[in-house]
VOGU-3710 file (C-alpha; in Angstrom, 3 decimals, decimal comma):
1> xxxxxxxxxx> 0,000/0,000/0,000  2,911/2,340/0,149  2,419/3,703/-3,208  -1,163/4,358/-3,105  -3,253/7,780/-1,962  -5,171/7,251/0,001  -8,593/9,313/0,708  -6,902/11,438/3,894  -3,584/12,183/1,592  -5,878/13,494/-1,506
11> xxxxxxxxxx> -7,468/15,707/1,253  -4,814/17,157/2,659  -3,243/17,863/-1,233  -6,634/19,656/-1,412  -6,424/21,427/2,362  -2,376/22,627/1,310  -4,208/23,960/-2,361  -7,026/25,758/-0,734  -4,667/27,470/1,892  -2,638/28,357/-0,571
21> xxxxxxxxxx> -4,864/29,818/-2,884  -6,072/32,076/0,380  -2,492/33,146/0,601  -2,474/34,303/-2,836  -5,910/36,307/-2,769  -4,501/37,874/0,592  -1,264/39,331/-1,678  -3,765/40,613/-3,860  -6,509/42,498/-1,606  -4,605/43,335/1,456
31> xxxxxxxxxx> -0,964/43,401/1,819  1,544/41,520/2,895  0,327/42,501/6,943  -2,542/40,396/5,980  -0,454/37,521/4,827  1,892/37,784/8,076  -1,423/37,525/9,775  -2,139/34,485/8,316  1,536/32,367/7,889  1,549/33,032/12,154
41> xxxxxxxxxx> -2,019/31,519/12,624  -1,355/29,015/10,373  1,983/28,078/12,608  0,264/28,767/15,787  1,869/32,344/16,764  -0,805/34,611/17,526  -0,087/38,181/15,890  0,541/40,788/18,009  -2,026/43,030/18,752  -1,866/46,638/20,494
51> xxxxxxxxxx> -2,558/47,385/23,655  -6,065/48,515/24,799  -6,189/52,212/26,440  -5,334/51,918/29,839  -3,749/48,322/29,594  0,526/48,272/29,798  2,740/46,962/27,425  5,246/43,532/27,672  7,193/44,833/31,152  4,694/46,804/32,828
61> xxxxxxxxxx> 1,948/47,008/34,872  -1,064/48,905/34,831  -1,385/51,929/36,820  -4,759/51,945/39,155  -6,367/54,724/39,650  -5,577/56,846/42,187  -2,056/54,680/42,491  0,915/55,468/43,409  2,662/54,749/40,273  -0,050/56,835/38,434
71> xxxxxxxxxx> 1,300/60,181/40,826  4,785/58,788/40,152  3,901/59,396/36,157  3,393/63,199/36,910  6,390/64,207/38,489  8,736/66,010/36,646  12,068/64,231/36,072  15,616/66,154/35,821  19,123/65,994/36,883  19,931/66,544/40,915
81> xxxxxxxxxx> 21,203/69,972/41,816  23,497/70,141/44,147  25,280/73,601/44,175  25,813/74,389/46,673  26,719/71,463/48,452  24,380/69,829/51,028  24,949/70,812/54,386  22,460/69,515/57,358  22,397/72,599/59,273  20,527/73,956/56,292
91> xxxxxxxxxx> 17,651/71,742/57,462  17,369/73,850/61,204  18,604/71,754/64,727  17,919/68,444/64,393  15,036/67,104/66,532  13,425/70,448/66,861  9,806/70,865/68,712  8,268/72,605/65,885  4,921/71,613/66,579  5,389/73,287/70,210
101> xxxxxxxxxx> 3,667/70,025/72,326  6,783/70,231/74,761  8,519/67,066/73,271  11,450/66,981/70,514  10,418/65,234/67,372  13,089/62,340/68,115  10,482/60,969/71,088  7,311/61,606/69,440  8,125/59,378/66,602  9,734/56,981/69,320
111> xxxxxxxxxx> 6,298/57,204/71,229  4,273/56,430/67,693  6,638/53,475/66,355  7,628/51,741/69,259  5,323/49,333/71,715  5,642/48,355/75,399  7,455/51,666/75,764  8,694/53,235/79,207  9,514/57,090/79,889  11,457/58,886/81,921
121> xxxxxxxxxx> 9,239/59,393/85,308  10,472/62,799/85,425  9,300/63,860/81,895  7,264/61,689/79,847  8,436/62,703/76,626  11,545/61,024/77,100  11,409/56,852/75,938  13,578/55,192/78,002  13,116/51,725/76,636  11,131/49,525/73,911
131> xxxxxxxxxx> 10,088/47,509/71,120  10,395/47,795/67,839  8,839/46,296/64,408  11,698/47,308/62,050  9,763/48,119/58,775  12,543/48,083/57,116  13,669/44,340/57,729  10,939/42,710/59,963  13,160/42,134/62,600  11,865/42,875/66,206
141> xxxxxxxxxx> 14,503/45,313/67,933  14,881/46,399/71,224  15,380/50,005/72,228  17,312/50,633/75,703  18,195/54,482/75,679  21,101/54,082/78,317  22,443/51,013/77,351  21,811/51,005/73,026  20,292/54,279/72,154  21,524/53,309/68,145
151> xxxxxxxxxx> 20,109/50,642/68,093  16,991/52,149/66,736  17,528/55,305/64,704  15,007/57,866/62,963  15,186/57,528/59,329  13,976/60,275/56,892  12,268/58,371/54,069  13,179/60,752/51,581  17,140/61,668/53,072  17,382/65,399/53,348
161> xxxxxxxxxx> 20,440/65,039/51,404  18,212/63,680/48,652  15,443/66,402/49,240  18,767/69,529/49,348  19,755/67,852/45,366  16,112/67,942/44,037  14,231/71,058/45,032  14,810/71,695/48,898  17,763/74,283/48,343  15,254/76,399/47,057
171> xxxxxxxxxx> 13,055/76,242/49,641  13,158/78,684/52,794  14,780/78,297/56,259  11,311/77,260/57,713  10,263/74,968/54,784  13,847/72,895/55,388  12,809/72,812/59,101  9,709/71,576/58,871  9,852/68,714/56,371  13,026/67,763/58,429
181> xxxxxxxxxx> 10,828/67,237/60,798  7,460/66,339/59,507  6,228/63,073/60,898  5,046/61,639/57,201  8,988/61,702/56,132  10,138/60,097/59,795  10,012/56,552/60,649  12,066/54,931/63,644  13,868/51,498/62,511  16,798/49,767/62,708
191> xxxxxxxxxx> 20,072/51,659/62,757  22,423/49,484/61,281  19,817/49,280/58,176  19,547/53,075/58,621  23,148/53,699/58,504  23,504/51,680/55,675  20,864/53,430/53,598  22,836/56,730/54,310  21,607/59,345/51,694  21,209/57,350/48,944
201> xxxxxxxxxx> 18,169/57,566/46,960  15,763/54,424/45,741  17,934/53,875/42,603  21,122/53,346/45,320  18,800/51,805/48,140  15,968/49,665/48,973  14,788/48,097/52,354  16,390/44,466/52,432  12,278/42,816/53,370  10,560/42,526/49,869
211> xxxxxxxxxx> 7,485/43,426/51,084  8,640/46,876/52,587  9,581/48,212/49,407  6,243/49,156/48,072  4,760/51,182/50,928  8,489/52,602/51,064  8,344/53,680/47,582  4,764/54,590/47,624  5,598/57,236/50,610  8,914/58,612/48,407
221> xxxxxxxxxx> 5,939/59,558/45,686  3,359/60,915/47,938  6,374/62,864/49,752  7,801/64,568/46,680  4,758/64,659/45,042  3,148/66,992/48,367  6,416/69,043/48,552  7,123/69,729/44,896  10,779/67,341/44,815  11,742/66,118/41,327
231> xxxxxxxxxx> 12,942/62,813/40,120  16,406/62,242/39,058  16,396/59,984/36,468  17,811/56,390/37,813  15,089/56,972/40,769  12,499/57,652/38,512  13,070/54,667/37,205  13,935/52,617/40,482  10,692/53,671/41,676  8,963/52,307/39,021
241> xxxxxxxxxx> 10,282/49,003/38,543  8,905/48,274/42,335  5,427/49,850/41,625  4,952/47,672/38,928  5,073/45,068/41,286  1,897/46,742/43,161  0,304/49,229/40,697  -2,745/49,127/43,018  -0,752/50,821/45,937  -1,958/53,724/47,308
251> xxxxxxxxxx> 0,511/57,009/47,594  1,388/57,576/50,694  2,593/60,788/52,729  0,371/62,821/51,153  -1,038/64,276/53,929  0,368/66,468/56,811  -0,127/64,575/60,317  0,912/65,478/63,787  3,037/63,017/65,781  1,048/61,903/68,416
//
């Protein structure tokens, strides 16, 4: 039977003629897109298609409404400016009481981040002791001002170095002091994580727990977004490499609060 056709082999001859006859008409009425179209269904590769409104491209997410990495979209990216130099006494004393409640802003964010917290029996502004959950790594840390007072440091999300090279040496003596010390920017964790963060901005750093990085990012975006910082350009696009990972993430720090 090897030299025979039989029924199924005549059919296919006439399936391969017929396809190839559609080829041919496709030449002739639309183009050689059309025929593209055709040859990749025919080997089972869809064609590719363009992206509905709204919907991202191959390597990105969607931006939510109302998302961080939609705000992150409108702020305006440039080179850092840093002349003249950064100097922290540009920022005011550190730890000022610039919201006047009688306690340094130091041991109101201590009093707001840490738990199970004792204070000085003479003045209860002063946190003695505590425990902390480091946002930064997860790790549970324990605060003893006499005996380990670096052990847990107050980090400025957005470094004031960082703020000084992107908008903040334009800004007046009181503006410096107050997002120095604006509880939004200020978050007590680890100080061996903090000092290795240093001034570096999210293209440079990142917290070492995967899931902090979003809510950090997020609160860089609502930050700079609320006090008119640009983007240089490796952040910009640090920061939105990790909220692709959560387009649906809130900003956050967009909104002036008081300590405590």
């Amino acid at each position: 039977m090897g030299g025979r056709s039989t029924i199924a082999d005549q059919g296919s001859r006439v399936g391969g003629l017929l396809a190839a006859a559609a080829l041919l008409l496709g030449v002739l009425l639309g183009g050689c897109d059309e025929v593209n179209e055709a040859l990749d269904a025919a080997a089972g590769t869809p064609a590719p298609t363009a992206a509905a409104p709204g919907e991202a491209g191959a390597g990105g997410a969607p931006a939510a409404t109302g998302s961080a990495l939609e705000l992150l979209g409108t702020l305006p990216v440039r080179g850092e400016d840093n002349s003249p130099p950064y100097r922290r006494d540009e920022f005011g004393a550190s730890w000022s009481d610039v919201d006047r409640n009688g306690c340094d802003t130091r041991n109101d964010i201590l009093h707001r981040d840490l738990r199970s917290i004792t204070t000085r029996r003479s003045d209860d502004c002063i946190v003695l002791t505590g425990e902390l959950r480091d946002p930064y790594t997860t790790r549970t840390v324990r605060f003893d001002r006499e005996r380990s007072a670096s052990a847990v440091q107050i980090d400025h999300v957005i470094a004031l170095a960082d703020a000084w090279r992107t908008g903040a040496l334009e800004w007046s003596d009181q503006e410096r002091l107050a997002f120095a010390n604006d509880p939004e920017n200020l978050l007590a964790v680890d100080g061996p994580t903090n000092q290795r963060k240093s001034d570096q901005d999210a293209s440079e750093w990142l917290p070492p727990s995967p899931g902090a990085r979003c809510p950090y990012i997020a609160r860089q975006v609502g930050l700079k977004a609320r006090y008119g910082l640009w983007l240089e350009p490796a952040e910009a696009t640090a920061m939105r490499d990790v909220l692709q990972t959560c387009p649906a993430q809130p900003p956050l720090g967009t909104a002036p609060t008081t300590p405590r």
